[in-house]
C-alpha positions as CSV (number, residue, x, y, z in Angstrom):
1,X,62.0,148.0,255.3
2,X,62.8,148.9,258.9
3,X,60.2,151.6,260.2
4,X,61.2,154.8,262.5
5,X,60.9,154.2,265.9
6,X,58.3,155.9,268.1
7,X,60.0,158.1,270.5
8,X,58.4,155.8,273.6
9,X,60.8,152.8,272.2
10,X,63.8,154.2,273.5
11,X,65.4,156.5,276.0
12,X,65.1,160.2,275.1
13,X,69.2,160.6,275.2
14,X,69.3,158.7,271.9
15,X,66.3,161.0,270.5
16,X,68.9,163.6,268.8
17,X,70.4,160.7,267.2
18,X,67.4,159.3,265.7
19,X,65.9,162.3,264.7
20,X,69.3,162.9,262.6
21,X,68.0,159.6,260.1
22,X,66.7,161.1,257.1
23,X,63.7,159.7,256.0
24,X,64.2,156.6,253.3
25,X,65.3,153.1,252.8
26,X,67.6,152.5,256.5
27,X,69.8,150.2,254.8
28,X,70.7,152.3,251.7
29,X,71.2,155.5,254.5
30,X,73.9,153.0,256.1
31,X,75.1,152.3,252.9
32,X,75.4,155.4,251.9
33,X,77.1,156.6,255.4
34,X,79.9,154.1,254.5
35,X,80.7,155.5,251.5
36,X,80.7,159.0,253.1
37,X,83.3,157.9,255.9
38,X,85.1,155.6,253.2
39,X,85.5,158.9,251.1
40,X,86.2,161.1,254.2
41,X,89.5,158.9,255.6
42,X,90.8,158.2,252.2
43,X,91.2,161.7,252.0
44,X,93.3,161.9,255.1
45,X,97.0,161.8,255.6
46,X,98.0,160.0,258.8
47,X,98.6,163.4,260.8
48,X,95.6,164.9,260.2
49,X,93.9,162.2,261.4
50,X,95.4,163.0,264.7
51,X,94.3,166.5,264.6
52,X,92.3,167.3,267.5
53,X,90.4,170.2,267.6
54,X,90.7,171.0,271.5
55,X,93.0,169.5,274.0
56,X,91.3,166.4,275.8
57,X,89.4,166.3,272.8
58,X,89.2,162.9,270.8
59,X,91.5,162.8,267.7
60,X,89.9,162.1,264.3
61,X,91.0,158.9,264.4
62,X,89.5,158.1,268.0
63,X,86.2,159.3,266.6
64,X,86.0,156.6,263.7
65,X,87.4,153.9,266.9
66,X,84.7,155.1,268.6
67,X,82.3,155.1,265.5
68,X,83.5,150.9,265.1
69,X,83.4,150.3,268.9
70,X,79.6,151.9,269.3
71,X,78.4,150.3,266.3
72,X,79.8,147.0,267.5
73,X,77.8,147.6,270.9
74,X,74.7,148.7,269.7
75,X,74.7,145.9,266.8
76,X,74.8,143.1,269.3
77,X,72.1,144.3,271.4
78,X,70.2,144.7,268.1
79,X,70.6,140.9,267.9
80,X,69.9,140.3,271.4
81,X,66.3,142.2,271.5
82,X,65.5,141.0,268.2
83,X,65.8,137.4,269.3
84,X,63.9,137.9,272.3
85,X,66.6,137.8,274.9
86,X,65.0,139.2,277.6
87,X,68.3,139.2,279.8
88,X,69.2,142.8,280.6
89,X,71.8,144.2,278.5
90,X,75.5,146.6,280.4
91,X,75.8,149.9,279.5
92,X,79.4,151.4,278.5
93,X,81.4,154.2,278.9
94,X,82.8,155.5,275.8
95,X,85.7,157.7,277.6
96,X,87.1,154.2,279.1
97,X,87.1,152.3,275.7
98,X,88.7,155.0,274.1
99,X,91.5,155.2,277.3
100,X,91.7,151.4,276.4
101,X,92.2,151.5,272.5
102,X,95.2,152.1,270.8
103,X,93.1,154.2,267.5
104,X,95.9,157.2,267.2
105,X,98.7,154.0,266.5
106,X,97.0,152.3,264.1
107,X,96.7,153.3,260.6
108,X,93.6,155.3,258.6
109,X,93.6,152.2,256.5
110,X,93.1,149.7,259.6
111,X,90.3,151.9,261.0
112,X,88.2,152.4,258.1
113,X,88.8,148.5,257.3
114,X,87.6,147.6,261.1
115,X,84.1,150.4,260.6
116,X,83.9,148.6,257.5
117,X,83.8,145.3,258.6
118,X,81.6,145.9,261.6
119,X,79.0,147.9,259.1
120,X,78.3,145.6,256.7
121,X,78.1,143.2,259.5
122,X,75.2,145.5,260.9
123,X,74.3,145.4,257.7
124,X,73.6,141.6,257.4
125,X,72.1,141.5,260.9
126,X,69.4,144.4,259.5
127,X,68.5,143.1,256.4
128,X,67.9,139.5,257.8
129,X,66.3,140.2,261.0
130,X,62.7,138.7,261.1
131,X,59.7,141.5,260.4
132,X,58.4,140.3,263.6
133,X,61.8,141.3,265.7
134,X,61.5,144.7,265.2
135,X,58.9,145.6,267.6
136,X,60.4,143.6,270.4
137,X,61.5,145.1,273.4
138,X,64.7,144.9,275.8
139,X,66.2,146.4,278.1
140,X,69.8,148.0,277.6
141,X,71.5,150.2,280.1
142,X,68.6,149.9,282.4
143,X,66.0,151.5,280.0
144,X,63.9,149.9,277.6
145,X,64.5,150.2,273.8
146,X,62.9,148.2,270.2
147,X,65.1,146.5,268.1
148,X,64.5,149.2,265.1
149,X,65.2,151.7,267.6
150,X,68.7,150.5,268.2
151,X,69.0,150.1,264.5
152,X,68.3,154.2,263.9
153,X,70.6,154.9,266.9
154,X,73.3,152.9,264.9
155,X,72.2,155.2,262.2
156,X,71.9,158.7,263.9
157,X,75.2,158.2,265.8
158,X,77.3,157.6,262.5
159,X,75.7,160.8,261.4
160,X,76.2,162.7,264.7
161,X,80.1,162.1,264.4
162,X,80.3,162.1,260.8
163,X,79.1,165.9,261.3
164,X,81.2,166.9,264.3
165,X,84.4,165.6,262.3
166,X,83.2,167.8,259.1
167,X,82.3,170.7,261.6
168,X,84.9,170.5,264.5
169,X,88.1,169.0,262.8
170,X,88.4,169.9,259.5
C-alpha cells in the first residue's frame, strides 16, 4: 500500500491537494473517485455540462478535460521518478491546454471514457510500481517531489475539482 507523503517530498502548492486524500487504501480512494465522477456525468445532459458558473470560468466539461489532461501529466512523471529518471521533468500551464482542447465539443460520454481510460491506467502504473520506487525523488517543474507524492497529488486534485463542480456548478 502506497504511504502518505511527508510534506518535505513535494512542493507546498500541491499540500491542499494531498491533504484532501482521506486516510485508506490509495488505490480503492481512486477507485472509488471514478465511480463518483462516472456517476456525476451520467447524470448530466450535454448543456449542463457546459454550464459555467462565472464568465471566463471553465465549463463543467473543461474541468473533467482538465481532470484527464492533469492526471495524464502527473501519471507519467509518476513513471519517470519511480524508474529513477533523474532528467528534469516541464512544468504546464493548465489555462493553455485548456485554450488548446476542444472539451465543450465533445460529448459527456467521450470525456468520461478518456478520465476513464487514463485512470485505470494510473491505476496499473500504482499498483505495479516497485515498493522501492516510491521513496525516490525527481524533480518536476523545477522542485523536487517522491513518486507517492505525485501519486496523492493525482488523488487530491480529482478531489479538489470533484468538489468545486458539486459546490460551484451545480
Amino acid at each position: 500500500m502506497v504511504q502518505r507523503p511527508k510534506a518535505s517530498e513535494f512542493p507546498e502548492y500541491y499540500v491542499p491537494y494531498v491533504n484532501l486524500v482521506p486516510e485508506g487504501d490509495l488505490l480503492e480512494i481512486l477507485k472509488e473517485q471514478l465511480e463518483k465522477t462516472t456517476e456525476l456525468f451520467e447524470s448530466l445532459s450535454e448543456e449542463n455540462a457546459l454550464h459555467r458558473y462565472d464568465p471566463g470560468k471553465w465549463s463543467i466539461k473543461e474541468v473533467l478535460g482538465h481532470m484527464t489532461d492533469t492526471e495524464r501529466i502527473m501519471s507519467y512523471r509518476l513513471l519517470r521518478v519511480g524508474r529513477g529518471d533523474q532528467t528534469p521533468l516541464a512544468g504546464f500551464n493548465e489555462n493553455d491546454y485548456i485554450a488548446e482542447s476542444n472539451f465543450d465539443e465533445l460529448s459527456n460520454k467521450q470525456l468520461l471514457e478518456d478520465f476513464t481510460a487514463v485512470r485505470k491506467a494510473t491505476s496499473t502504473l500504482i499498483n505495479n510500481m516497485p515498493k522501492q520506487a516510491w521513496e525516490k525523488i525527481g524533480i518536476a517543474n523545477n522542485s523536487e517531489t517522491t513518486t507517492r507524492a505525485l501519486a496523492y497529488i493525482i488523488a487530491g486534485h480529482a478531489i479538489h475539482h470533484l468538489k468545486i463542480i458539486n459546490e460551484r456548478y451545480l
